[in-house]
PAGU-74523 format. One line per 8 residues: number of its first residue (from 1); their letters; for each residue x, y, z of N, C-alpha, C, O, CB. Coordinates in pm, 1 decimal. Atoms other than C-alpha are relative to their C-alpha. Glycine has a CB too. Example, Ala and Ser with C-alpha at 12.3 -4.5 7.8 and 13.67 -1.06 7.14 Angstrom:
1) as) 89.0,-119.0,0.0,1230.0,-450.0,780.0,90.0,120.0,0.0,193.6,118.1,66.5,-99.2,2.7,124.6 ~ -82.0,-119.0,-6.0,1367.0,-106.0,714.0,-77.0,109.0,73.0,-26.1,219.8,89.9,41.4,46.2,-141.5
//
This chain:
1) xxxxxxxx) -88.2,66.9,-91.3,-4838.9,3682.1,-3292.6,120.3,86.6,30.1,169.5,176.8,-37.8,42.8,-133.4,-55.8 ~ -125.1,-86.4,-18.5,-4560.8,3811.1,-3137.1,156.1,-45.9,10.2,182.9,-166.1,10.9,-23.4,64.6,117.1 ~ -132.2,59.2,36.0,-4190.2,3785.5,-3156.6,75.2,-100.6,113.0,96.0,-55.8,225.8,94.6,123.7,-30.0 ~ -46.3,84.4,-71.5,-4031.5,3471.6,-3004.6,122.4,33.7,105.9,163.7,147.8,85.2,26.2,-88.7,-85.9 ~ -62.9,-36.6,-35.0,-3781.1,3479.7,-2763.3,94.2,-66.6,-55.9,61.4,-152.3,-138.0,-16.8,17.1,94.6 ~ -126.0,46.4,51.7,-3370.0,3396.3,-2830.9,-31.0,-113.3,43.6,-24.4,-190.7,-51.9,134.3,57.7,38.7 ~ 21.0,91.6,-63.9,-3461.8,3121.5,-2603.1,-40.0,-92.1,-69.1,28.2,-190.4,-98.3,-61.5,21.1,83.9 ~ 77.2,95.5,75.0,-3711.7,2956.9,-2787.4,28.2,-31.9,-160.8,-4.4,-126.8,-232.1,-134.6,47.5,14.4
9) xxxxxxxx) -40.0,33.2,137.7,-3563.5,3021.7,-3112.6,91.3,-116.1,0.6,99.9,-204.6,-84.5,66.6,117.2,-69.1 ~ -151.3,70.8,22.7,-3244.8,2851.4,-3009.9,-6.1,-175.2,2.8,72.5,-263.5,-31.3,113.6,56.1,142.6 ~ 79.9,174.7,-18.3,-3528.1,2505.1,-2903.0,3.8,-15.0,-125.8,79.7,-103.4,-165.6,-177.0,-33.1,67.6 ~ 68.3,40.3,96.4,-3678.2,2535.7,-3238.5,119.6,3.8,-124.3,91.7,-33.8,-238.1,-134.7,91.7,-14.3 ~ -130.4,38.0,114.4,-3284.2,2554.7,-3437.8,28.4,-178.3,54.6,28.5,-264.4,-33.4,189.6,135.3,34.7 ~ -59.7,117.9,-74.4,-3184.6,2237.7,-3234.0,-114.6,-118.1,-55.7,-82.4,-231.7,-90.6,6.5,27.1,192.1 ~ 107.1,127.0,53.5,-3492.1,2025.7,-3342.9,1.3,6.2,-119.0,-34.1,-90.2,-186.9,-151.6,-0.9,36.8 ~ -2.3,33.5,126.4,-3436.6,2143.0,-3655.8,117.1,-78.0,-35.9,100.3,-145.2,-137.6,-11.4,108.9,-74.2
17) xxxxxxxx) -87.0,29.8,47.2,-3129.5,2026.3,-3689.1,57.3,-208.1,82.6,145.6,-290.7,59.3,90.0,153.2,24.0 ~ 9.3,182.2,-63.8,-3201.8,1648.4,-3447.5,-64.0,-65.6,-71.7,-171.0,-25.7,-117.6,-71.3,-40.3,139.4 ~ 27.8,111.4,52.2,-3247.5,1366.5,-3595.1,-157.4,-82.0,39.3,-108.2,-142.8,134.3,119.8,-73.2,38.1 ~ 90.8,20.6,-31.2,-3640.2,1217.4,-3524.2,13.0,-102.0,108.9,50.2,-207.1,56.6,-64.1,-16.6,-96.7 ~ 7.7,85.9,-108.6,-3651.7,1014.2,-3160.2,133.2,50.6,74.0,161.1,-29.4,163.4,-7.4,-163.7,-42.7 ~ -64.2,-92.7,-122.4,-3374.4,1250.2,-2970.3,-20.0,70.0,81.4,-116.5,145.2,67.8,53.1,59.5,-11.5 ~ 81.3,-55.2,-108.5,-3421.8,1380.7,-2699.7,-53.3,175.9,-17.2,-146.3,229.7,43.1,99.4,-21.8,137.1 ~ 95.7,-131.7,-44.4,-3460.7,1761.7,-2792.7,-112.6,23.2,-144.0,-171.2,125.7,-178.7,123.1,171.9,29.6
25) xxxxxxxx) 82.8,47.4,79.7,-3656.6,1600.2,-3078.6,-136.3,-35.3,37.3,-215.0,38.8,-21.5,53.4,-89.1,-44.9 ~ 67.6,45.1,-65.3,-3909.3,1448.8,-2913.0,-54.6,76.8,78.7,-176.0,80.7,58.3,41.1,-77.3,39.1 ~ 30.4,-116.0,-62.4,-3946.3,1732.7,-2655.1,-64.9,-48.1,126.3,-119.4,23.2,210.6,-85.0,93.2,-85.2 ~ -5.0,32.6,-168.5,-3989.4,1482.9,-2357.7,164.5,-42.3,76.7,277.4,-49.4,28.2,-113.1,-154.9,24.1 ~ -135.7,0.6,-59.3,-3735.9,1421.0,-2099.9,-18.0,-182.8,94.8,-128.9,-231.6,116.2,23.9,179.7,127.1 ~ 10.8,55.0,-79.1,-3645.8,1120.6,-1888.7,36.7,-138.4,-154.4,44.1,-130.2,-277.0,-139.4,36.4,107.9 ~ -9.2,56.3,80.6,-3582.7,777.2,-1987.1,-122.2,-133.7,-44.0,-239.8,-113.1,-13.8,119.5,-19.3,25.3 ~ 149.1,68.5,94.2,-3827.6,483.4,-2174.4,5.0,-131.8,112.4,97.6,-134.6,193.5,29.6,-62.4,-230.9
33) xxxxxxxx) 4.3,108.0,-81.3,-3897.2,170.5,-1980.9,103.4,-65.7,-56.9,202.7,-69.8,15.7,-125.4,-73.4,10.3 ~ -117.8,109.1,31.2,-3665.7,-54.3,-2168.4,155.5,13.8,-3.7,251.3,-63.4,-0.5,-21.9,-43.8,-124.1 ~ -171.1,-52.4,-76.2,-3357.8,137.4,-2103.6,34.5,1.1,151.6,141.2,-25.7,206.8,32.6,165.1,-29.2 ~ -80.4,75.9,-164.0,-3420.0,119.2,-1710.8,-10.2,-153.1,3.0,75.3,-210.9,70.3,-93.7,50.8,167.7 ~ -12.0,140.0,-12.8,-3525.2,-259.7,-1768.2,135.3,-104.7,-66.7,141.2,-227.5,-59.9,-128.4,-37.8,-59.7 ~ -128.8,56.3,31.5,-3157.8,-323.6,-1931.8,96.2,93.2,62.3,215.9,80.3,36.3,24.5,-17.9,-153.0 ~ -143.3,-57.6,-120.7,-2954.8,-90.5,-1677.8,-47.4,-88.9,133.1,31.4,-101.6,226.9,-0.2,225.5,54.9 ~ 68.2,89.0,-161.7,-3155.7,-307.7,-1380.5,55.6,-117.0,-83.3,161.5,-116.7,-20.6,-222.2,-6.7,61.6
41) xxxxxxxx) -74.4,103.5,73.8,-3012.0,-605.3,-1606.1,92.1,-16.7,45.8,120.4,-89.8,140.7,27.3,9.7,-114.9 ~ -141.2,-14.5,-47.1,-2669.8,-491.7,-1620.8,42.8,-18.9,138.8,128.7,-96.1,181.2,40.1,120.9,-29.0 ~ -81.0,-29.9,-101.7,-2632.4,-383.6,-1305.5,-33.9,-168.8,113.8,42.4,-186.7,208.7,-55.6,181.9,70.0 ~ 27.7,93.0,-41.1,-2795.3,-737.9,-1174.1,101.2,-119.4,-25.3,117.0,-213.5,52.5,-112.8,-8.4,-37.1 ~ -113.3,67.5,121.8,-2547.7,-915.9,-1381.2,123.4,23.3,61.1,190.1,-74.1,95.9,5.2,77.0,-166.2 ~ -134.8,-48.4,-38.1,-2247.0,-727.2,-1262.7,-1.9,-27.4,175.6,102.3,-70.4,225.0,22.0,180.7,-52.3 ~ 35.9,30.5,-118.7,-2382.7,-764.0,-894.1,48.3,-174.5,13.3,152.7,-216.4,63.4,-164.8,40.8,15.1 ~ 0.1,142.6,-47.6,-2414.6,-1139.3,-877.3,138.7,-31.7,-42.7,177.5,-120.6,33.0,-119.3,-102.3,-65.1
49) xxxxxxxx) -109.1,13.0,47.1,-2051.3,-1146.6,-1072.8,83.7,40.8,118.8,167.4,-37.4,163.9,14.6,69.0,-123.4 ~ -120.7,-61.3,-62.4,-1870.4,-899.7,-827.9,-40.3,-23.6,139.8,44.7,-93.3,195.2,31.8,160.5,-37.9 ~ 34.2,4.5,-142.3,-2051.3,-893.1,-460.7,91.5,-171.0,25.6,167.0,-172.4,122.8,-210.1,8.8,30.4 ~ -69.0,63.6,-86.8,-1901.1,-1277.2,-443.3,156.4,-2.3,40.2,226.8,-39.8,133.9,-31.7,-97.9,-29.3 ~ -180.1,-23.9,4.2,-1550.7,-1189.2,-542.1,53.3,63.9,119.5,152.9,27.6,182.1,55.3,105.8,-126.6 ~ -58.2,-86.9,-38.6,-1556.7,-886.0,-344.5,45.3,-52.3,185.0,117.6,10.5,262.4,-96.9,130.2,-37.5 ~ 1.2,77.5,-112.4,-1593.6,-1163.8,-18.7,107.8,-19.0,66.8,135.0,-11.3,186.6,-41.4,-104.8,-21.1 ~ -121.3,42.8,-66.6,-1282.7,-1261.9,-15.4,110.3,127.9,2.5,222.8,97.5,41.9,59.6,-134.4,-81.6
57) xxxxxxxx) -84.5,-137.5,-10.3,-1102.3,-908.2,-26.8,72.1,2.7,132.2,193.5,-8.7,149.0,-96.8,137.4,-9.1 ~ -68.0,-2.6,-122.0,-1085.2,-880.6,347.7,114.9,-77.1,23.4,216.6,-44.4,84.6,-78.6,-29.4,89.0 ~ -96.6,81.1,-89.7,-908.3,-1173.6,390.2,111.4,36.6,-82.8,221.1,43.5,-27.5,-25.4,-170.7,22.5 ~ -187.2,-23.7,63.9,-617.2,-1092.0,137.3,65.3,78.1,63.0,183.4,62.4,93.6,33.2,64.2,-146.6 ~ -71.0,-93.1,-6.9,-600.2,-759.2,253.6,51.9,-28.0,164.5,145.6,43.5,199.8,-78.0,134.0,-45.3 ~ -10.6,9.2,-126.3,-585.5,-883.8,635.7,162.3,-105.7,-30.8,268.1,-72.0,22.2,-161.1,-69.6,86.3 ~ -164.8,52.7,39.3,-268.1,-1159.0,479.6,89.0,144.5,8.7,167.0,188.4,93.2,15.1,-79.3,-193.1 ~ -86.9,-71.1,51.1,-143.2,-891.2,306.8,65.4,99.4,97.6,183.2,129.6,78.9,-56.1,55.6,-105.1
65) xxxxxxxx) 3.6,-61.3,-91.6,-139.8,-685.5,583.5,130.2,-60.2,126.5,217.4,9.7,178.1,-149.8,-4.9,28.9 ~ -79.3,87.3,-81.3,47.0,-964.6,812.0,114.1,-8.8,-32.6,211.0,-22.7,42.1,-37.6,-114.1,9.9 ~ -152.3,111.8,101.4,311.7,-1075.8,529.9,57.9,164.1,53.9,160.5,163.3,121.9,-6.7,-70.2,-270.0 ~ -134.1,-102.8,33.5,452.0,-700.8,526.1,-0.4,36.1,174.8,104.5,6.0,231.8,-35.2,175.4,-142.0 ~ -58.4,7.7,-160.0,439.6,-633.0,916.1,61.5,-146.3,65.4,91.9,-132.6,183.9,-133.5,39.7,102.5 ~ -119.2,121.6,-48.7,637.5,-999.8,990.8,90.8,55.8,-68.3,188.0,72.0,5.5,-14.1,-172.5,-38.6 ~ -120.0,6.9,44.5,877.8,-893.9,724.6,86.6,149.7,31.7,198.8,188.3,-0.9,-16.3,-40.1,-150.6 ~ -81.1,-147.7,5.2,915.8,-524.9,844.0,42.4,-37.6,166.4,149.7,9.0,204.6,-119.0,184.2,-38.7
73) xxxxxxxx) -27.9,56.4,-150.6,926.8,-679.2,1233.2,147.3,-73.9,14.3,232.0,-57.7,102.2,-123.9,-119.0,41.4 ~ -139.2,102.7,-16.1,1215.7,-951.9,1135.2,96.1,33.5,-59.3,195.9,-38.1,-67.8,-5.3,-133.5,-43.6 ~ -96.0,-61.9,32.9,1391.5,-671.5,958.1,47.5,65.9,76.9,169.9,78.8,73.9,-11.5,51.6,-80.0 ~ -12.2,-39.5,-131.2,1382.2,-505.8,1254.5,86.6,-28.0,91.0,181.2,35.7,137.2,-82.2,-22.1,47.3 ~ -65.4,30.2,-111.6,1470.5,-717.7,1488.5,166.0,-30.6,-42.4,249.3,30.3,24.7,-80.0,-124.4,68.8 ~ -101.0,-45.2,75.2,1782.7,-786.7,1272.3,93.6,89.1,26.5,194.6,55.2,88.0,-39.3,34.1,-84.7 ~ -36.5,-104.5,-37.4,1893.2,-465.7,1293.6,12.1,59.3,96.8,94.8,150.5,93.7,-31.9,45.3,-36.3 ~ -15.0,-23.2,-129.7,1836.7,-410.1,1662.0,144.7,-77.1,76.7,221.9,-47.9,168.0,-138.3,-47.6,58.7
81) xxxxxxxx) -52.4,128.5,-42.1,2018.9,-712.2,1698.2,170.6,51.5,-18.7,241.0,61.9,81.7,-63.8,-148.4,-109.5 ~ -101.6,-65.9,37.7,2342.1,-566.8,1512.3,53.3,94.8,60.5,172.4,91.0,91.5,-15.3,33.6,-89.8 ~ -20.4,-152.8,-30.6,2326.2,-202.4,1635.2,-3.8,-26.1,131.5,98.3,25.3,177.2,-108.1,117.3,-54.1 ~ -30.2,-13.4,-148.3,2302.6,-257.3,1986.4,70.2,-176.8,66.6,46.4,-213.9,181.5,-178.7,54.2,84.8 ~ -63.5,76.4,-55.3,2511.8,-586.4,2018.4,-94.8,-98.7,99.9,-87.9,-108.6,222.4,99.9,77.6,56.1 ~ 105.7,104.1,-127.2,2253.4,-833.8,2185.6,-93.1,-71.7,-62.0,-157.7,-22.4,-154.4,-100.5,86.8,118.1 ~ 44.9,57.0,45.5,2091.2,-1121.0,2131.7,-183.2,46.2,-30.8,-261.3,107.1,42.2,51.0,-97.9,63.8 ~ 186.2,-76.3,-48.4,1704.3,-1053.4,2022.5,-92.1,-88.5,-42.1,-68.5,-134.4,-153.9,-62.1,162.7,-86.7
89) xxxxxxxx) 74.5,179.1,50.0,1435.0,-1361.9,1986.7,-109.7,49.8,-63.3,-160.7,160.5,-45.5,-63.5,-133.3,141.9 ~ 158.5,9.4,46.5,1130.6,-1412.8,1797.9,-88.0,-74.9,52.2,-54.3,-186.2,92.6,-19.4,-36.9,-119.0 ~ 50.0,126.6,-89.4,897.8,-1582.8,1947.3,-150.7,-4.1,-91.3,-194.7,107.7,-118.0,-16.5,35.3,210.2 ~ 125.3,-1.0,46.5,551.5,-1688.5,1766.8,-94.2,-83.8,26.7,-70.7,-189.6,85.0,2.3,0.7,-102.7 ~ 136.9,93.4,-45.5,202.1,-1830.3,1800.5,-84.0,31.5,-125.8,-57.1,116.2,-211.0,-92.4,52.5,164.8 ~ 45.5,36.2,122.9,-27.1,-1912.6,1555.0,-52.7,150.3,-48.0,-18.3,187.5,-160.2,-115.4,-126.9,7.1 ~ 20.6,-128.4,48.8,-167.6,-1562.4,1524.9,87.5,154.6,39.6,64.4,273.7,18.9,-132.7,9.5,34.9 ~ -64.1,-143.7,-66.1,80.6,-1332.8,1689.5,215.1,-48.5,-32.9,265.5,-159.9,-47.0,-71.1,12.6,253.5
97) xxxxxxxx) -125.7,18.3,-34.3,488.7,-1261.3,1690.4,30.9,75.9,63.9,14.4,189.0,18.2,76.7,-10.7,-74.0 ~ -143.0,-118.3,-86.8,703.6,-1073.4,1934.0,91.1,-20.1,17.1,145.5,-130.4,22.6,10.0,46.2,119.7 ~ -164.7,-46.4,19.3,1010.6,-925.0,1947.6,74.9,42.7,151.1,55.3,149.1,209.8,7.5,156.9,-113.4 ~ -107.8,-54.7,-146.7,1290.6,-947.6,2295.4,111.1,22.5,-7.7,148.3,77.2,-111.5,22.8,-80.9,108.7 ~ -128.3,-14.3,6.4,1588.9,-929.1,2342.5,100.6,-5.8,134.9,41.4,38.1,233.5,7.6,115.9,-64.0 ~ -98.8,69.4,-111.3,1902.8,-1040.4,2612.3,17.5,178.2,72.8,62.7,270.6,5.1,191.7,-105.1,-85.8 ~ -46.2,-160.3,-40.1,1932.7,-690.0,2832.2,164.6,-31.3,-25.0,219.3,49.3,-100.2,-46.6,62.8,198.5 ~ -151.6,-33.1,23.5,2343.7,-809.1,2844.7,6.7,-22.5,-79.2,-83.7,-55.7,-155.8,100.9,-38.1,50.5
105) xxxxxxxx) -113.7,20.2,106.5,2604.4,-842.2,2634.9,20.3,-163.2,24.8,36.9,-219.7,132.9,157.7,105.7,31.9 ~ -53.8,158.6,0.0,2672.2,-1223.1,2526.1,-133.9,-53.4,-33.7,-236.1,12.5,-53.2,71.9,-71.9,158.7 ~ 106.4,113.0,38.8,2449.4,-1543.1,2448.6,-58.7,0.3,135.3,-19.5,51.1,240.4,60.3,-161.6,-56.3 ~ 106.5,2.4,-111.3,2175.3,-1618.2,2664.0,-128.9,-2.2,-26.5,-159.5,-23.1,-143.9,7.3,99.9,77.9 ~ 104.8,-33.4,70.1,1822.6,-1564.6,2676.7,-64.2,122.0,17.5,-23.9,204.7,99.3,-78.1,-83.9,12.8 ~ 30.4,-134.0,-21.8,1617.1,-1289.1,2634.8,-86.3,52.3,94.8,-172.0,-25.2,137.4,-37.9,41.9,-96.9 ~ 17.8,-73.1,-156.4,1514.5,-1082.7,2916.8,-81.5,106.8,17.6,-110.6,152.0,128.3,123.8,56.3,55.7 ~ 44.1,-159.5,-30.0,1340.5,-762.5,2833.3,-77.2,27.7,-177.9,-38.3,-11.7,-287.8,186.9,134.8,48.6
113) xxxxxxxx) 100.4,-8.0,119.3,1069.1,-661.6,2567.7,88.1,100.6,-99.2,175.5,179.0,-62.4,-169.9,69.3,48.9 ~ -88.4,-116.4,42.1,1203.7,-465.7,2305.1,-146.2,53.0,-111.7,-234.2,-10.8,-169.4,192.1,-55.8,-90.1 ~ 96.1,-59.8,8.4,998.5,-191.9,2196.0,18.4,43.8,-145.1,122.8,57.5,-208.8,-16.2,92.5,104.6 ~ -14.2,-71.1,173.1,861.7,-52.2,1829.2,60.8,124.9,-27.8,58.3,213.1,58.1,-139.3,31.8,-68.4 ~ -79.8,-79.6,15.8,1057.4,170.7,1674.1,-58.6,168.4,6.0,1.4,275.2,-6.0,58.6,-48.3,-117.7 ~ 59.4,-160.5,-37.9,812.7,470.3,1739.4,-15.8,34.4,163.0,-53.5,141.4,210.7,-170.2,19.5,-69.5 ~ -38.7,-33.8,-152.0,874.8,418.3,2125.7,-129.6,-93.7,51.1,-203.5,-147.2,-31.5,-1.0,196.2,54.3 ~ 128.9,93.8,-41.6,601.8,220.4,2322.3,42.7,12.9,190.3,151.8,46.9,236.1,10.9,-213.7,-93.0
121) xxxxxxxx) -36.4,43.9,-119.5,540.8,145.5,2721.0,7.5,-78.2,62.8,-75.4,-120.6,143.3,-21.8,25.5,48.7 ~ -45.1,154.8,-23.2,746.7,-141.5,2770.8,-45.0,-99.9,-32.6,11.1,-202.7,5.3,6.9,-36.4,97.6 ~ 64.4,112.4,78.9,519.3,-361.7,2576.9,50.7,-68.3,-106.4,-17.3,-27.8,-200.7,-102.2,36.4,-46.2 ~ -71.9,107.2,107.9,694.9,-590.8,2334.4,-37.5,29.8,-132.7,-159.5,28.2,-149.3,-40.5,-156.3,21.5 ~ 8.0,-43.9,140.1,696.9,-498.4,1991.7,-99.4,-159.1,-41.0,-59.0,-272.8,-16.6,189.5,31.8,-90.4 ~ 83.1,104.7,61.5,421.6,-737.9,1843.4,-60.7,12.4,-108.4,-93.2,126.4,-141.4,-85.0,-35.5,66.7 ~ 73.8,-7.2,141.4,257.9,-818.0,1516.6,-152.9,-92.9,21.9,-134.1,-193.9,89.7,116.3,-81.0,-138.5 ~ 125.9,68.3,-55.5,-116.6,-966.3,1563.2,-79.0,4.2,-100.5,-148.6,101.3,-130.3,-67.5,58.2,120.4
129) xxxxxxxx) 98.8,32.0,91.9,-287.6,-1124.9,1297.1,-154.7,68.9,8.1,-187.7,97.4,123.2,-7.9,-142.8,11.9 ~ 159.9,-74.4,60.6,-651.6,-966.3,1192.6,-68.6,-79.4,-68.2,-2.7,-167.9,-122.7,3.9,124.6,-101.4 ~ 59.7,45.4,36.0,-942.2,-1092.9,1062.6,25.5,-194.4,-44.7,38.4,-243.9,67.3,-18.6,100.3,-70.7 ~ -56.3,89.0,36.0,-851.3,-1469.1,899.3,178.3,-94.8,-5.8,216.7,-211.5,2.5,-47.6,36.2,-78.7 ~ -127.7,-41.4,-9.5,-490.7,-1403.4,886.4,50.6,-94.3,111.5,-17.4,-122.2,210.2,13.0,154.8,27.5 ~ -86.2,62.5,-90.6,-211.1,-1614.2,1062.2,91.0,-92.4,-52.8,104.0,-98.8,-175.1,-68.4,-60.1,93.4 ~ -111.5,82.3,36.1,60.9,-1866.7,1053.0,-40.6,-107.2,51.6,-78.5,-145.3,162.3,132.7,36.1,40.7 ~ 7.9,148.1,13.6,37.3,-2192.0,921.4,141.6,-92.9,-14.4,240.2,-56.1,-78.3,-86.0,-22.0,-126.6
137) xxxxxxxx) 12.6,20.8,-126.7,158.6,-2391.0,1082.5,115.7,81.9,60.6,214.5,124.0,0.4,-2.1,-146.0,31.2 ~ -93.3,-100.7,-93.7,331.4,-2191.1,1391.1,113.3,-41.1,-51.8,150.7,-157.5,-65.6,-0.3,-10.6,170.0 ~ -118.7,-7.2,-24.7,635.5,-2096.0,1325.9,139.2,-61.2,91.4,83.5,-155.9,146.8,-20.5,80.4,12.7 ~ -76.8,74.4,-65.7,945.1,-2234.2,1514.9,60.8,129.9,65.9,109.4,214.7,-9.0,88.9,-106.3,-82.6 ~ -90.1,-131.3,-14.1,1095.7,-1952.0,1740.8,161.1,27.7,-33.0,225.1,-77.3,-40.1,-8.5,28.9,134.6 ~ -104.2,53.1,22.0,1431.0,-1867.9,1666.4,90.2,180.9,50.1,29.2,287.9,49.7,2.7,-86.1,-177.3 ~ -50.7,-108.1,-31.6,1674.1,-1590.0,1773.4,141.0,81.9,-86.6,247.2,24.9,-111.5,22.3,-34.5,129.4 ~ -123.5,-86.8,28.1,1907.3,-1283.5,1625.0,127.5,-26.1,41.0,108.7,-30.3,162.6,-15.2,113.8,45.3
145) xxxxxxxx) -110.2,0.6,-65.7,2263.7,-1331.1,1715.9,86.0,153.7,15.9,67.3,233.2,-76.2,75.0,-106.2,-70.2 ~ -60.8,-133.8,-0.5,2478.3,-1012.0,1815.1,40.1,86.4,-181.0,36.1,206.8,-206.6,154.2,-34.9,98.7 ~ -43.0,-34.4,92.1,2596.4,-1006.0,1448.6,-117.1,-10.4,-136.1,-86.1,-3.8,-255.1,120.7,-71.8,0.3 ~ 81.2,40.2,90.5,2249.5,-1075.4,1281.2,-46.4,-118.0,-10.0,-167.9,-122.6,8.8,38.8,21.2,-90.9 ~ -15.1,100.8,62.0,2270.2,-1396.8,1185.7,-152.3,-103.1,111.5,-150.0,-137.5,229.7,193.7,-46.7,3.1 ~ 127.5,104.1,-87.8,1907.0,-1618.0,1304.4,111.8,-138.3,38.3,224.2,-160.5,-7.0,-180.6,-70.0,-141.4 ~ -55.4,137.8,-70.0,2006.9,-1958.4,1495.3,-24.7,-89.0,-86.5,50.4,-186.5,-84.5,-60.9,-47.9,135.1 ~ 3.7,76.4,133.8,1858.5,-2120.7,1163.6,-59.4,64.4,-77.0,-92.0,180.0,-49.8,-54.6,-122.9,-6.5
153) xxxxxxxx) 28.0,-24.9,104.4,1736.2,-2099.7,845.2,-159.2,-0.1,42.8,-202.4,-97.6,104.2,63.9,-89.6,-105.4 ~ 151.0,-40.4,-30.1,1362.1,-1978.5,893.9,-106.5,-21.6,-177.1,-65.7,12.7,-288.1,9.9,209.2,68.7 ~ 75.6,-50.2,81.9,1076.1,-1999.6,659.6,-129.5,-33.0,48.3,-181.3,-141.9,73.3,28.7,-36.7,-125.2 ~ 180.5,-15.6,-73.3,708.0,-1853.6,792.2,-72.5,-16.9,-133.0,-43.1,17.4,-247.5,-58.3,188.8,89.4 ~ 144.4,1.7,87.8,403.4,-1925.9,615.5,-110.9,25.0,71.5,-135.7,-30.1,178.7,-34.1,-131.4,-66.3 ~ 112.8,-76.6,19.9,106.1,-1738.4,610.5,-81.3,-112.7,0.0,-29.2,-218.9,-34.2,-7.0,95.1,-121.6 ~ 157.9,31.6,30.5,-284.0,-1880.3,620.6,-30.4,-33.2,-152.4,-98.3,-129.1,-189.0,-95.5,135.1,40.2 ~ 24.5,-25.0,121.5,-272.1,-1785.0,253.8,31.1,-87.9,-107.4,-27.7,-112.2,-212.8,47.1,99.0,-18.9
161) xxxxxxxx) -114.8,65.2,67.3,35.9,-2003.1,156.1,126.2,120.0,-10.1,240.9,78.2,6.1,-54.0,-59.3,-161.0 ~ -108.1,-73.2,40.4,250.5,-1663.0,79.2,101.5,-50.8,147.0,63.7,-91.7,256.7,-44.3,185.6,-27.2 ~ -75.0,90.9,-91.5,586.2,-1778.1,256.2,105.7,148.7,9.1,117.6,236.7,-76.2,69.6,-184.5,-74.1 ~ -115.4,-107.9,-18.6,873.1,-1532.7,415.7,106.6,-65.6,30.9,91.9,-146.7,122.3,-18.7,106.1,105.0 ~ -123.5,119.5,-55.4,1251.3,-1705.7,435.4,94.1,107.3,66.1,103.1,225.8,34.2,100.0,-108.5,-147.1 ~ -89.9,-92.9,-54.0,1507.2,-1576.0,660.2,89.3,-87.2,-62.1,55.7,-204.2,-80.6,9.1,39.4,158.2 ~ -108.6,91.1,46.4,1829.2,-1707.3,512.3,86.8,-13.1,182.6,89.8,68.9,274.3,115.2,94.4,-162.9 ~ -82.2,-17.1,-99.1,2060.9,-1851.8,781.3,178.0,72.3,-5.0,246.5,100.6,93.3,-7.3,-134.6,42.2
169) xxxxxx) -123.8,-71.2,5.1,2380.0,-1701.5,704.1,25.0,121.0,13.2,110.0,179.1,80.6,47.7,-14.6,-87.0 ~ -16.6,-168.3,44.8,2327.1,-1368.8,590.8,-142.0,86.3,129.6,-149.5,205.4,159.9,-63.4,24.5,-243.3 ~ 149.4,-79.0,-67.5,1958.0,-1303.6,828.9,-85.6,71.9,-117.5,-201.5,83.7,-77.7,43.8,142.0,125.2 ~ 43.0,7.1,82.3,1843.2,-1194.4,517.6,-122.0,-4.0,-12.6,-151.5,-119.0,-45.1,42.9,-57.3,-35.9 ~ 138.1,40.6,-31.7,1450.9,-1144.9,548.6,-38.4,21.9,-141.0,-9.0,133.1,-184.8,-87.0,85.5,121.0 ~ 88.5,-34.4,126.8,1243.1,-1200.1,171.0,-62.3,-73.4,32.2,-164.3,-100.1,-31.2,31.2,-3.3,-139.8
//
């Protein structure tokens, strides 16, 4: 016979040194029926557990989605409201809000779209519910005053229940 190779020596150290039913023991590969018939288990198991959960995902993420564009919109308008001296309204519907505002100086109503803060063409700054998503029940419109301050005390609710309050004193959006 002739001399083995490093190769084969290095099979025949490794089996010496495995334990009987390992794999470079054994000297087949792959796995036994009853190990795929308890990963097809598991994974059947974990399936029927997670696929219904994963159902309702959209709709949170479509809330979730809503709650922080109303509260980044009515921080907004807020601040428009302040910085350029003019009244600026909210106006809402069960799935949508937009944002105007008085073109003059003084009380009144509003007159002219006011646009998102990345520029737009002349289209009204709006927020538009997605998938499930919206306000229960509609909102009440209510308007900025030159100095901030909403015409009342606001609080929107979401589809979900999550709720956003404007305080009336301060405008205050949490």
């Amino acid at each position: 016979m002739g001399r083995k190779s490093a190769r084969e020596e290095d099979i025949i150290e490794r089996r010496k040194k495995e334990p009987p039913g390992s794999f470079f023991y054994s000297g087949t590969a792959g796995f036994s029926i009853p190990e795929l018939i308890a990963v097809l288990v598991i994974m059947g198991v974990l399936a029927a557990i997670a696929v219904p959960r994963m159902a309702g995902i959209g709709a949170s993420f479509d809330e979730g989605r809503l709650y922080d564009q109303t509260l980044a919109a009515l921080r907004y308008a807020q601040k428009v409201a302040v910085t350029q001296q003019r009244n600026v309204c909210v106006t809402f519907t069960a799935t949508q809000l937009s944002l105007t505002y008085r073109s003059a100086y003084g009380p009144g109503a509003c007159d002219t779209n006011l646009m998102a803060p990345a520029g737009g063409a002349g289209a009204a700054y709006t927020v538009v519910a997605q998938g499930g998503a919206g306000y229960s029940p509609t909102p009440s419109n209510f308007d900025y005053d030159r100095i901030g301050r909403p015409t009342a005390n606001q609080t929107i609710t979401l589809n979900g229940g999550r709720q956003i309050v404007v305080e009336a004193e301060t405008g205050y959006v949490r």
